[in-house]
N, C-alpha and C positions, 0 to 999 in steps of 0.2 A: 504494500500500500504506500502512496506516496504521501509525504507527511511533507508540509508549505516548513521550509527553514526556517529560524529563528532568527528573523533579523528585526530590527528597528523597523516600521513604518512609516517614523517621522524622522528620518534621516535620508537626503538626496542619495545617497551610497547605494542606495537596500535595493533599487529600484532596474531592473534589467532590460525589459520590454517597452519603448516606446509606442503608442498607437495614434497614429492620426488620421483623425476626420476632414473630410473637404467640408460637409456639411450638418446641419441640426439632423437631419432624420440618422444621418449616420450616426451621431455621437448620442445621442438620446438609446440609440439601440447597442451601439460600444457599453456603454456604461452597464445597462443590465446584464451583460455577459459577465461580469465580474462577481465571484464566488465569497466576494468578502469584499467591503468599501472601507477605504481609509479616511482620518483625515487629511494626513500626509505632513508632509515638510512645510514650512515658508519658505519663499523664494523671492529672492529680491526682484523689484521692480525696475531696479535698473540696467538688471544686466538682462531682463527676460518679464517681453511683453507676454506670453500666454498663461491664458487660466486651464490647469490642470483638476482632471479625478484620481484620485490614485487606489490603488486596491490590488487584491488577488486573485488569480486564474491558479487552482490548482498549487505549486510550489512556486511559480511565478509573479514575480514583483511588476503590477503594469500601471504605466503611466499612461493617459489619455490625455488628448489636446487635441480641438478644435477650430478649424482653420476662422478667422474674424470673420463675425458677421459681413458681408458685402463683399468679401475678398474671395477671390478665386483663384487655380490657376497653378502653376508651376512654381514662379515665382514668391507667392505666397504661403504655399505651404515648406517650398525650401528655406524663406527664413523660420515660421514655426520648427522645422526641424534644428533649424541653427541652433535655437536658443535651448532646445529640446538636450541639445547632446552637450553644450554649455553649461547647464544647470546640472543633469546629471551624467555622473563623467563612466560610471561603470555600466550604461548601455551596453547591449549586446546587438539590438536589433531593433530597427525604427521601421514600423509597419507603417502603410499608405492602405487600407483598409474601408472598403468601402462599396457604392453601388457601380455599376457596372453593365456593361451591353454583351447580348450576343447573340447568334443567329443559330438555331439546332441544325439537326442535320440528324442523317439515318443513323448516325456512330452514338452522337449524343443529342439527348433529348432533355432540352437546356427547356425550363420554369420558371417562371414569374416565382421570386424568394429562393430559387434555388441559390446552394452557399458553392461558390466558386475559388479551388486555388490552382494560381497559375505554375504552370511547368513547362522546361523549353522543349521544345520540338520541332523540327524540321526545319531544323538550324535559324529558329528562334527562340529569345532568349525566354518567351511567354505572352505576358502582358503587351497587348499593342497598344500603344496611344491611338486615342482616336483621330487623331490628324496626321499618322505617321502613315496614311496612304493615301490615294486618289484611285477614281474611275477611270478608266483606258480600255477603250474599244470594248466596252461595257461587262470589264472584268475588274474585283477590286484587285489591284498592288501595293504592296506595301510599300514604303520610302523610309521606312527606318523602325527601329524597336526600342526597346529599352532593356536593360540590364536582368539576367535570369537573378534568382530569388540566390539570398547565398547557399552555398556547400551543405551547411547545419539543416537549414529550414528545408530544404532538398531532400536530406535525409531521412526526417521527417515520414515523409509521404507516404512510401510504401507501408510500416507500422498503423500511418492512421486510415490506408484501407483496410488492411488485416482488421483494425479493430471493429474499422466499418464491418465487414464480409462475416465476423462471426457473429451468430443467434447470441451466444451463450454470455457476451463480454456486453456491460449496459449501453445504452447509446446516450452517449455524452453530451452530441451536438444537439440530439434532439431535447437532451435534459433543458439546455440554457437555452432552446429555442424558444421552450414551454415557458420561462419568465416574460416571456411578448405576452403571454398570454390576456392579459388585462388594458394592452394598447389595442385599439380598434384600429386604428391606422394603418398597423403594423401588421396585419392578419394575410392569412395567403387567399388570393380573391376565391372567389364563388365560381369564377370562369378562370380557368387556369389556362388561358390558350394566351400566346405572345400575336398568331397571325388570324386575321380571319381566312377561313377558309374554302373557297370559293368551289359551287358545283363546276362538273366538268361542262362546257355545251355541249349543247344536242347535238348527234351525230346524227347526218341526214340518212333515212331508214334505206337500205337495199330493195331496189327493183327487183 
């Protein structure tokens, strides 16, 4: 059984997990994921604009922050990270965590709430920004990627399908999924379809 270490709470050290939100509906849903809420550290205001949550996932020290109301963008959430990794210096890993697009397909059958981690392939590194392609002769191409997830988080993956894949081991995700529970906002819709889906037309009947 994995038992959360015994660190301080209210000390910037303790803290290894960064998570940041682009936006409210994300961070409103970040924060209920947490198996235990802090009150945390102080932080000074002048070396670091952002208001943090802090708390535990399991043995894990995580910090949350929220990109500023009105600000968007690349730009914005890499100062938030700045001050992130500023403040606290024993980071392991600053997550970009959040909503997200995609298109199914016969391999994957991709849901409205469905929870998405990215892994490289086909000699991409995962995650595509949504501007890192254009339409050309009416196929998408890509024009650039972004950086695969590190080494560790990689690692990862295969154990949390194994845990997915067996009956017998609880489901975890689904545990802290059930905390949405009491947000109506946050519910998986009624109509779970991303496309509409149109009849075939009529095929003119054989003579």
């Amino acid at each position: 059984m994995n038992r959360p270490q015994q660190r301080d709470p209210d000390s910037t050290d303790s803290y290894t997990v960064a998570w940041i939100c682009a936006l409210e509906e994300e961070y409103f849903c970040a924060c209920r994921m947490l198996d235990e809420e802090f009150t945390g550290p102080e932080t000074s205001e002048d070396n670091d604009d952002n208001m943090y949550v802090y708390g535990r996932i399991m043995r894990h020290y995580v910090v949350i922050g929220c990109l500023p109301a009105g600000r968007y963008g690349t730009n914005s959430a890499a100062r938030v990270a700045r001050d992130m990794v500023r403040t606290f210096p024993h980071l392991r890993f600053a997550l970009m965590v959040g909503i997200g697009g995609g298109a199914p397909t016969a391999r994957n059958d991709i849901r409205l709430g469905d929870v998405v981690v990215s892994q490289p392939g086909d000699g991409f590194g995962g995650v595509i920004q949504y501007d890192l392609g254009k339409f050309k002769d009416g196929r998408f191409q890509r024009t650039g990627q972004l950086n695969a997830p590190p080494e560790k988080l990689l690692g990862v993956i295969p154990e949390m399908r194994r845990l997915f894949s067996d009956k017998r081991k609880p489901d975890r995700l689904a545990e802290h999924l059930k905390r949405l529970d009491d947000m109506e906002d946050y519910q998986r819709p009624a109509v779970d379809q991303l496309y509409v889906i149109e009849d075939p037309p009529n095929r003119p009947e054989e003579g």
